[in-house]
Structures are given as C-alpha cells and as structure tokens.
C-alpha positions as CSV (number, residue, x, y, z in Angstrom):
1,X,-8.1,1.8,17.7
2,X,-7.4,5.6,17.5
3,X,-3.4,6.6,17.9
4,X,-2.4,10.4,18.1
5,X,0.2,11.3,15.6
6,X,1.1,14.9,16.0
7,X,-1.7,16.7,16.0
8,X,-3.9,14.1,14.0
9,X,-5.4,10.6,14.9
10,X,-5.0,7.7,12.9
11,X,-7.5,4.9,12.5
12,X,-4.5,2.0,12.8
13,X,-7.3,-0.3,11.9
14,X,-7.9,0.9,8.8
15,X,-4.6,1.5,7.5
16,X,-3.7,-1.8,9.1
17,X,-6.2,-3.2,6.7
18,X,-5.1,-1.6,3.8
19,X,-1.9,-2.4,4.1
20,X,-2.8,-6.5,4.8
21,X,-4.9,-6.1,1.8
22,X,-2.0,-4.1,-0.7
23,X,0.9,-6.0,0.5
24,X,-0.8,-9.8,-0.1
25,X,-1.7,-8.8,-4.0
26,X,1.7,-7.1,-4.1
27,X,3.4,-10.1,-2.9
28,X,1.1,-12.4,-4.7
29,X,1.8,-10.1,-8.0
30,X,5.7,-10.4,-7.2
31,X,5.9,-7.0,-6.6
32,X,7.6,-7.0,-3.7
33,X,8.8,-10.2,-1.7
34,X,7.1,-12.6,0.4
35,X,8.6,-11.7,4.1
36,X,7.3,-10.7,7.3
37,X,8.9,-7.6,6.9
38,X,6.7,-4.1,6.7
39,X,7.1,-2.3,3.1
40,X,8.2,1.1,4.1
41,X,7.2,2.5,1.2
42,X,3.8,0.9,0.7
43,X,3.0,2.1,4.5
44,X,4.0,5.7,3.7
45,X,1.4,5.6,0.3
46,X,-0.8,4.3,2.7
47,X,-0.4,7.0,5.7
48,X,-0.2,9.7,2.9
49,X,-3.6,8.9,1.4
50,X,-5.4,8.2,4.7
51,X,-4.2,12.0,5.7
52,X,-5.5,13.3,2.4
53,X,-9.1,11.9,3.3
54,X,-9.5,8.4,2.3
55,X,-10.8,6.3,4.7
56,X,-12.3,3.3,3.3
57,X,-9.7,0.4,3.6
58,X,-10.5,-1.0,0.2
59,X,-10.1,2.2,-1.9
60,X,-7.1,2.7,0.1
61,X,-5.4,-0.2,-0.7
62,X,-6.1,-0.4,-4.4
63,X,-5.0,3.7,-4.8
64,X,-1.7,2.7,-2.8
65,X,-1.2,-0.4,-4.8
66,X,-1.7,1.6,-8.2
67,X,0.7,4.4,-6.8
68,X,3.4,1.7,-5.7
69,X,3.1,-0.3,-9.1
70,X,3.9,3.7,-11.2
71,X,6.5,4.1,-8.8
72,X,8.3,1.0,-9.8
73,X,7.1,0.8,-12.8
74,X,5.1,-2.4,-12.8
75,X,2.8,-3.3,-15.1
76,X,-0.5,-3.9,-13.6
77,X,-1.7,-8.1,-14.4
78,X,1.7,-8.8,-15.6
79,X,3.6,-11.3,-14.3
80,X,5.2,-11.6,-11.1
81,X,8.7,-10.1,-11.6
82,X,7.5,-8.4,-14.7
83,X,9.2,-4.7,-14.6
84,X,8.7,-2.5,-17.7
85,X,11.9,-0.5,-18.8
86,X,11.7,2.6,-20.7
C-alpha cells in the first residue's frame, strides 16, 4: 500500500516490515520494552532511511537497529538491559 506524505509516497509495507522486524530484536535484546506501543524514535530512523533510498525491509531494519543501539548507547549482543556508560 502506497500513502502520500507530502509530496512523497511511502511504501507502509515496507517500513511496516522494518519496523516488526527492528522492534522484536530490540525488544528481545531488552532494548526497549515489550508493549504494544510504537517506538517513536525507531519509526522516525526507519522513515528517515526509507527517504534516503533504502528500500529493502531487511537492510532497513538492521541500519535502524544499529542507529537506535549508538543512540542509546547499547552494546550490540550484550545483554538485555546492558547500557554502556562513558
């Protein structure tokens, strides 16, 4: 399904997938917690790189979950709750 925002069109599908597929390992990796509720932030990495260009769901996921874990500085594998402090 094809939705007009602005003056570009979004593919929900795929960000809809990208999002299922970030916000399960992010929940499973404790990253963020285990509710129904969307993760602004992880939809807005998400939106961000699917308007730069990237279109395949499972690329998009694992960029947005590698730019979510830097931004709250979560250590990739570690785990869940695991925050590095600098």
């Amino acid at each position: 399904m094809l939705v007009e925002r602005g003056m570009q069109v979004m593919n929900v599908e795929v960000v809809g997938d990208a999002y299922a597929i970030a916000s399960n390992y992010l929940r499973k990796a404790g990253a963020i917690p285990d509710t129904f509720l969307t993760n602004e932030r992880l939809i807005e990495i998400i939106v961000k790189l699917f308007q730069h260009g990237e279109f395949n769901r499972i690329r998009l996921a694992n960029k947005a979950i590698s730019r979510f874990e830097a931004e709250v500085n979560i250590q990739p594998g570690a785990p869940a709750g695991t925050q590095i402090t600098a």
